[in-house]
KENUGU-906795 format. One line per 8 residues: number of its first residue (from 0); for each residue x, y, z of N, C-alpha, C, O, CB. Coordinates in steps of 0.2 Angstrom, whole numbers, plus 2048, in hexadecimal, padded with zeros to 3 digits. Each point is the difference from the previous one (the first is absolute). Glycine has a CB too. Layout:
BEGIN
NUM) X:Y:Z:X:Y:Z:X:Y:Z:X:Y:Z:X:Y:Z; ...
//
This chain:
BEGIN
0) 4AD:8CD:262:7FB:7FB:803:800:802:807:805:802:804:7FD:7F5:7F4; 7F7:808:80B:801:802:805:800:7FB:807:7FA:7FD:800:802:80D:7F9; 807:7F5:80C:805:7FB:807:7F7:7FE:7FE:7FC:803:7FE:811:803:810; 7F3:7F3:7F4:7FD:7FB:801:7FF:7FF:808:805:7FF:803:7FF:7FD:7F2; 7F5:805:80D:7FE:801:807:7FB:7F8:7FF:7FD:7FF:7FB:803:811:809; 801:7ED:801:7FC:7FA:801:7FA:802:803:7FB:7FD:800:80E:7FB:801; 7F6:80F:804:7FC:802:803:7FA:803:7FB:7FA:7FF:801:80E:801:809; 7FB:804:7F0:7FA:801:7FC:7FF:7FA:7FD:7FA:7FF:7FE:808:80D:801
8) 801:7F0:7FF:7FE:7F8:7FD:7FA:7FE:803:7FC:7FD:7FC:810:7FF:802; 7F3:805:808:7FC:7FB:804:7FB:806:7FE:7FB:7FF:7FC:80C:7F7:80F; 7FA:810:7F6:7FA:807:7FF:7FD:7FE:7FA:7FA:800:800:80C:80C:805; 7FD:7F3:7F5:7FE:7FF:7F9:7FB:7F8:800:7FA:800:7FE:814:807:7FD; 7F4:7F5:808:7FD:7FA:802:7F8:7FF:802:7FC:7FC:7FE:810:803:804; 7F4:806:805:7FA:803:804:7FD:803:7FB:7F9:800:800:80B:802:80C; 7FF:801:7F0:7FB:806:7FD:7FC:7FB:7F9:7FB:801:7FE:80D:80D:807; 7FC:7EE:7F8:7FD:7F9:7FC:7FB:7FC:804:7FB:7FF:7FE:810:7FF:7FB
16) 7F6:801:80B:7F8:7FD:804:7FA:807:803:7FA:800:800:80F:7F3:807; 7FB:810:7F9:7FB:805:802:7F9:803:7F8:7FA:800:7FF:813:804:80C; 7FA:7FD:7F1:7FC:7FF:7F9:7FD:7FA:7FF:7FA:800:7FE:80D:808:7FD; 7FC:7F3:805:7FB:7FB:7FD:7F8:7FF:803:7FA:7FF:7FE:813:7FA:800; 7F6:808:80B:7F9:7FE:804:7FB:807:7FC:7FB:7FE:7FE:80A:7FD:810; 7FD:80C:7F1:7FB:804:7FC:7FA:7FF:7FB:7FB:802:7FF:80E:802:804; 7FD:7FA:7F9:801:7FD:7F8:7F6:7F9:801:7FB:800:7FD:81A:801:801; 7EF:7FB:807:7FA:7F9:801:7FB:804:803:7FB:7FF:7FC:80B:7F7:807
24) 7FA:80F:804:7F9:802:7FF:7FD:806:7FD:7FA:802:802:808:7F8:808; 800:809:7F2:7FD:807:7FC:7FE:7F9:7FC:7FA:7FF:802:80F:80F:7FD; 7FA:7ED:7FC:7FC:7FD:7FB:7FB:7FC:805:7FB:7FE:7FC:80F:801:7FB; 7F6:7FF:80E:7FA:7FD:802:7FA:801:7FF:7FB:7FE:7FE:80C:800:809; 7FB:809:7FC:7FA:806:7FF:7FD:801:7FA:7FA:801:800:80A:805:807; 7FF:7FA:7F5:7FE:7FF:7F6:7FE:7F9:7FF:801:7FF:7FA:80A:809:801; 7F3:7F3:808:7FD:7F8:7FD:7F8:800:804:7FF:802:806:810:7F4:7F8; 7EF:808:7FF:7F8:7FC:804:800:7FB:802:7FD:7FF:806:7FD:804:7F4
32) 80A:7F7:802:7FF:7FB:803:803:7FE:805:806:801:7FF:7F8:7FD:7F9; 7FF:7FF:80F:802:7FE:806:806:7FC:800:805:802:803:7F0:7FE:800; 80C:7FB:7FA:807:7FC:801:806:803:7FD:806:7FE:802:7F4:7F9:7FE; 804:80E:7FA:805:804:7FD:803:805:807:806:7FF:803:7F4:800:7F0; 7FF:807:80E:804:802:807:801:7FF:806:800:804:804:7FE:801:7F7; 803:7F3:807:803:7FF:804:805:7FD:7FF:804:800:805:7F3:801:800; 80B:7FC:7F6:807:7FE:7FE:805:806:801:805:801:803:7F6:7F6:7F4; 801:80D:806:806:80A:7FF:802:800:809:806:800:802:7F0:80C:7F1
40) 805:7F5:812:7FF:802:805:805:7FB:803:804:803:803:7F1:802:7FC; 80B:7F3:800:804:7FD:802:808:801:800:804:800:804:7F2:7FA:7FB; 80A:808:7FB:809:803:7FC:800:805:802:806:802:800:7FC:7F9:7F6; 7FA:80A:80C:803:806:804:805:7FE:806:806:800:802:7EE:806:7FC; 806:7F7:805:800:7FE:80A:809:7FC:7FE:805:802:803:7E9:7F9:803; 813:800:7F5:807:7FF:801:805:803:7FC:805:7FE:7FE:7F8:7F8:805; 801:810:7FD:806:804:7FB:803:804:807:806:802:802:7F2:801:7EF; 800:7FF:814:801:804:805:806:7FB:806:805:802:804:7ED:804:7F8
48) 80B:7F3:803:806:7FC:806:808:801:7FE:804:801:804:7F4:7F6:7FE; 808:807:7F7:804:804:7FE:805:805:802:806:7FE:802:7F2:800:7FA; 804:808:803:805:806:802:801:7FF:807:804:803:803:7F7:805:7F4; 801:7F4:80C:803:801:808:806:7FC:7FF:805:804:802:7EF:7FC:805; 80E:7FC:7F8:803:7FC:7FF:806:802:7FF:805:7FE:803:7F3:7FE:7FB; 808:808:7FD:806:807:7FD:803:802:805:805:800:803:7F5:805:7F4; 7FE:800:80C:802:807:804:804:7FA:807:803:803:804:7F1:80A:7F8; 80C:7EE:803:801:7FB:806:808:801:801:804:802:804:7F2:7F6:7FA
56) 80B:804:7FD:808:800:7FC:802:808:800:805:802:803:7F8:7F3:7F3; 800:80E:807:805:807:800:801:802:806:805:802:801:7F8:803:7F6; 7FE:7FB:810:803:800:805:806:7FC:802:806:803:801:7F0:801:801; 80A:7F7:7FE:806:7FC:800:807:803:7FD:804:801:803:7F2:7F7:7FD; 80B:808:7F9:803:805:7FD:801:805:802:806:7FF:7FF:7F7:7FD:7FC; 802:809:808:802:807:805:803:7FD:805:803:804:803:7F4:804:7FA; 808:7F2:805:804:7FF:806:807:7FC:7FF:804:800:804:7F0:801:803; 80C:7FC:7F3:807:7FD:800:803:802:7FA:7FC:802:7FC:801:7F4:80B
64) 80A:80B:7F8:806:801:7FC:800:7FA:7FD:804:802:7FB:803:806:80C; 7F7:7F3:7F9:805:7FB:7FB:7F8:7FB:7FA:7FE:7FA:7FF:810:802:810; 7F0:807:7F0:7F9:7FF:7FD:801:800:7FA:7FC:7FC:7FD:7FD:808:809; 80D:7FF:7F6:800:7FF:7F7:806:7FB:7FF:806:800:803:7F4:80E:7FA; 804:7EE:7FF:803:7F9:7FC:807:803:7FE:7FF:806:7FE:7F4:7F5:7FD; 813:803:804:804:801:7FE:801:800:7F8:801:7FA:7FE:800:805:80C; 7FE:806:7F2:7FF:802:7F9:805:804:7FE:800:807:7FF:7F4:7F7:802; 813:7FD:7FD:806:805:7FF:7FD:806:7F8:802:806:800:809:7EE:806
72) 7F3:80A:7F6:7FE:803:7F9:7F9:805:800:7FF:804:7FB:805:7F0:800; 7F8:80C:80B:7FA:803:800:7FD:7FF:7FD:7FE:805:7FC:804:800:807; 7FD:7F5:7FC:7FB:800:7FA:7F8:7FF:805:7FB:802:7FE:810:7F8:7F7; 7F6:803:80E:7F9:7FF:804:7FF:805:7FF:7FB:802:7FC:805:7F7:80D; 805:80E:7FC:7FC:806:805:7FE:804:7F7:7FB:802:7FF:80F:801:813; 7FB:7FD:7E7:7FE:803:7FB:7F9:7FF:7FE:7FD:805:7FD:80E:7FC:7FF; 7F2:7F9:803:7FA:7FB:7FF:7FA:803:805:7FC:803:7FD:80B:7F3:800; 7FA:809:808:7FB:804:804:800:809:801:7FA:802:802:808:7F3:804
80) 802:80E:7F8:802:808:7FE:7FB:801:7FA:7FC:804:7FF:813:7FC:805; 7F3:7FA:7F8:7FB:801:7F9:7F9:800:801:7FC:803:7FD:80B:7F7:7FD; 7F7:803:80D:7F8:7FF:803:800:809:800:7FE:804:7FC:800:7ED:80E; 805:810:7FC:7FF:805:805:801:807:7FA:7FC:804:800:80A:7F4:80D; 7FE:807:7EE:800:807:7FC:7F9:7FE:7FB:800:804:7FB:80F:800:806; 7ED:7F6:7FF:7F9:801:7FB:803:7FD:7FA:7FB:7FF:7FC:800:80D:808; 80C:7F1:7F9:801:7FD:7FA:7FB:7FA:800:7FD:7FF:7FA:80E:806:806; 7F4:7F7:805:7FE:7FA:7FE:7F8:801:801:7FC:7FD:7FC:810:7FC:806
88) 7F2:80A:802:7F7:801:802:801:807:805:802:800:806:7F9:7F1:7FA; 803:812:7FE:7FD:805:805:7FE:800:806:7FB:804:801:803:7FD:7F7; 805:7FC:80D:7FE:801:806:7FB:806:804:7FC:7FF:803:80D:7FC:7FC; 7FA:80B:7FF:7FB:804:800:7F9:804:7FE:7FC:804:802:80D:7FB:801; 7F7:7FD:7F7:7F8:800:7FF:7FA:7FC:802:801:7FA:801:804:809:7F6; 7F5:7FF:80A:7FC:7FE:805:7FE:7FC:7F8:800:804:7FA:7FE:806:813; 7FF:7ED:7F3:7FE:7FD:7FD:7F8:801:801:7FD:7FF:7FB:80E:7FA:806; 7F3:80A:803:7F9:802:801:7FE:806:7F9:7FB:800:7FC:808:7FD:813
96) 802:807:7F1:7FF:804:7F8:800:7FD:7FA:7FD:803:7FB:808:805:80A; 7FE:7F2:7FA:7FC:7FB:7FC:7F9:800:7FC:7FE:801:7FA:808:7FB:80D; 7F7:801:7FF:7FC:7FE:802:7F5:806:800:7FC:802:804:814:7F4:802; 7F1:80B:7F4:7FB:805:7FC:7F7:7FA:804:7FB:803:7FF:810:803:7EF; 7F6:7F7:814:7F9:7FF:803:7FA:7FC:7FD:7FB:7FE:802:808:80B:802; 803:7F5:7F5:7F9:7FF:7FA:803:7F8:7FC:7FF:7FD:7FB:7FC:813:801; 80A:7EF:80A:804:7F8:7FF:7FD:7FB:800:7FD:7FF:805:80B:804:7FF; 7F8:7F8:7F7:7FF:7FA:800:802:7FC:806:803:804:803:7FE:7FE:7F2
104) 7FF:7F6:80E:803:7FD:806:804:7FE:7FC:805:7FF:803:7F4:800:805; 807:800:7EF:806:7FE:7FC:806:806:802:806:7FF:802:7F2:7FB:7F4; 805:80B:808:804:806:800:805:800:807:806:800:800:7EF:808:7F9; 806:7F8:80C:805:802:806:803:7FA:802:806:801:801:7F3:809:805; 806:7EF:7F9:804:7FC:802:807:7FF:7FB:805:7FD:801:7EF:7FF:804; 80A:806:7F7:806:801:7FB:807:806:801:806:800:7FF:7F0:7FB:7FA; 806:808:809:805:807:804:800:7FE:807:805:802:802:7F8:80A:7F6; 800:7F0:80D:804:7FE:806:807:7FA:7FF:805:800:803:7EE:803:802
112) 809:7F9:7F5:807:7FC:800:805:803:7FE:806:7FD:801:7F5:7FA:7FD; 806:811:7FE:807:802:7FC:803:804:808:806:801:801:7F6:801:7EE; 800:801:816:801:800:805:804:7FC:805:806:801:802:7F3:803:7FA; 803:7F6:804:804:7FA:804:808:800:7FE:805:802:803:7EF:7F5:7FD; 80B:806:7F8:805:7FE:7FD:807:807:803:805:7FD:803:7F2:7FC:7F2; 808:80E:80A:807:805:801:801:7FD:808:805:7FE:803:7F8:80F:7F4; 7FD:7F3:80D:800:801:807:806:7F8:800:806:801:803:7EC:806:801; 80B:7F4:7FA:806:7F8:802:808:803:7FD:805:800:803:7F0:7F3:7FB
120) 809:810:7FD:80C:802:7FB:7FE:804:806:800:7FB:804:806:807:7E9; 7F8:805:817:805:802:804:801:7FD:804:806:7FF:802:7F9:808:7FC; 7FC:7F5:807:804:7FC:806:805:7FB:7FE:803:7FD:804:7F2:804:803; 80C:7FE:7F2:804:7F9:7FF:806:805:801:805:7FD:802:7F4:7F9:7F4; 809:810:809:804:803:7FE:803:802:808:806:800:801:7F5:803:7F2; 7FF:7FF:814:800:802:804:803:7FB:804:804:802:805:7F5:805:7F7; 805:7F1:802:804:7FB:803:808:7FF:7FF:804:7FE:805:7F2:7FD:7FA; 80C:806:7FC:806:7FE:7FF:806:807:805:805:7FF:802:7F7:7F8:7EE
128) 800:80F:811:806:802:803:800:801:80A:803:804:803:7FF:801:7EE; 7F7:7F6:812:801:801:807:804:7F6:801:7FF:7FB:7FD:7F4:812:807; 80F:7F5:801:805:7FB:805:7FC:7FC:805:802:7FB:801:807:80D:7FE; 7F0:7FE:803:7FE:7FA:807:7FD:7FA:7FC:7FD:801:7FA:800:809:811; 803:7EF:7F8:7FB:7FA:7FC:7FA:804:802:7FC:801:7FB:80A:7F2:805; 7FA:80E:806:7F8:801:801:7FC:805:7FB:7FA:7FF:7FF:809:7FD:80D; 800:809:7F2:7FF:805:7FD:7FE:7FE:7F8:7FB:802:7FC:80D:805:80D; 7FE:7F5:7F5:7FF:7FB:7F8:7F9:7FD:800:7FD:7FF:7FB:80F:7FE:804
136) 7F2:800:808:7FD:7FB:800:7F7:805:800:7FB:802:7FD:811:7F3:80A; 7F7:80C:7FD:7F7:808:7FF:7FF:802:7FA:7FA:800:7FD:809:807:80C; 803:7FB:7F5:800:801:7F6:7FD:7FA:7FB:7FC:800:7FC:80F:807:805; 7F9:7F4:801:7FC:7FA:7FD:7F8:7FE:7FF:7FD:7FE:7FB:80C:7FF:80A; 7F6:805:803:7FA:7FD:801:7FB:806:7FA:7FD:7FF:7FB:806:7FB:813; 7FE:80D:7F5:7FA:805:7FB:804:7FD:7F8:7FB:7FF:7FC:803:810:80E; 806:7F1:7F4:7FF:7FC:7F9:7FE:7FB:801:7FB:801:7FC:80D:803:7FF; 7F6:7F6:808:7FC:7FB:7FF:7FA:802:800:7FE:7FE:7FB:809:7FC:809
144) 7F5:80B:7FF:7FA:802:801:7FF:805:7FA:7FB:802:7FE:805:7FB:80F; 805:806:7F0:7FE:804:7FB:7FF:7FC:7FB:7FC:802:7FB:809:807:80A; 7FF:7F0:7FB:800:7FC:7F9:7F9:7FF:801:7FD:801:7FB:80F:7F8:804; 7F1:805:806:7FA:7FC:802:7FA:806:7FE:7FA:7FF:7FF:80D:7F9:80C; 7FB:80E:7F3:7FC:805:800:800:800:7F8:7FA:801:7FD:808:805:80E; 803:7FA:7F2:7FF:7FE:7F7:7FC:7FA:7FF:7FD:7FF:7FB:80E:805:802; 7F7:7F6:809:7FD:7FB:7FD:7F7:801:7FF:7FD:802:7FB:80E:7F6:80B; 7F3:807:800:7F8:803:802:7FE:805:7FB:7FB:7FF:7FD:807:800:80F
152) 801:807:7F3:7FF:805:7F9:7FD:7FE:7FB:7FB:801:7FD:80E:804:806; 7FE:7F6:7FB:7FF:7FD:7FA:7FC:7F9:7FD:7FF:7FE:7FB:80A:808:807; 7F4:7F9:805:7FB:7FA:7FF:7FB:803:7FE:7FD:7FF:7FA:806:7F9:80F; 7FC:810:7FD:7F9:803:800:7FE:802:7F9:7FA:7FE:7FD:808:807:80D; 804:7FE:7F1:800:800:7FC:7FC:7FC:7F9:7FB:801:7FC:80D:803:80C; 7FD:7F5:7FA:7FC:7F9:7FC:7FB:801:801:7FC:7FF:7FB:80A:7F8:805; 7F7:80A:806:7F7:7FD:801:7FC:806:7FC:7FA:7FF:7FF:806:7FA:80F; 803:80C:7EF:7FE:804:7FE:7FD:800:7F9:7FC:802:7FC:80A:801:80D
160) 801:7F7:7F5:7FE:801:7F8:7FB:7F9:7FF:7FE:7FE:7FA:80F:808:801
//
């Protein structure tokens, strides 16, 4: 296994909002309907706050020594290692390659929520091993807004059928 860097954690993190913001506007580009693509457009824009958010935090991170949670078992930093080596989702595939152009708003809303969903297990996973509150509390919040991103999905969804 290979040392558990918190600084690629947060790289792995940026690069999930980076994909997701892609992911919302490549599909935007694929729907006609106006409220469809501005819903996608809208979930870009906060996938993008997002990552700032990260890249915020990982700066932060580079500057201090005492940022990871005490985790005598490693089981946090093995959990997140599982992200980062692709067991649990693929970080490094672009979600945009999916996405063939000829998708339903059923179709893509359905592959954005299985998105959402990996994106909230890793930050849940990313929370349990930093120390600052304020850093927990930053993680909190993008899982609250990501929850909020299944919720909305899944309504879109209902009004669909």
């Amino acid at each position: 296994m290979m040392n558990f860097n918190i600084d690629e954690v947060f790289e792995l993190a940026e690069q999930i909002e980076v994909n997701g913001a892609r992911f919302y506007r490549t599909a935007a580009q694929g729907v006609s309907a106006f409220g469809h693509k501005k819903m996608l457009t809208e979930l870009a824009e906060m996938e993008d706050q997002h990552k700032k958010t990260f890249a915020s935090m990982r700066e932060k991170v580079k500057k201090s020594t005492t940022n990871l949670n005490f985790d005598p078992d490693h089981e946090a930093a093995q959990y997140l290692q599982a992200f980062a080596s692709g067991f649990v989702f693929d970080t490094t595939r672009d979600p945009v390659d999916l996405l063939k152009g000829n998708e339903s708003i059923a179709q893509i809303l359905n592959m954005a929520i299985g998105f959402e969903k990996d994106s909230i297990v890793f930050y849940l996973g990313l929370e349990k091993v930093l120390l600052d509150e304020a850093e927990i509390q930053h993680i909190r919040s993008i899982i609250k807004e990501e929850m909020g991103h299944i919720t909305l999905l899944s309504r879109k969804l209902d009004e669909l059928d």
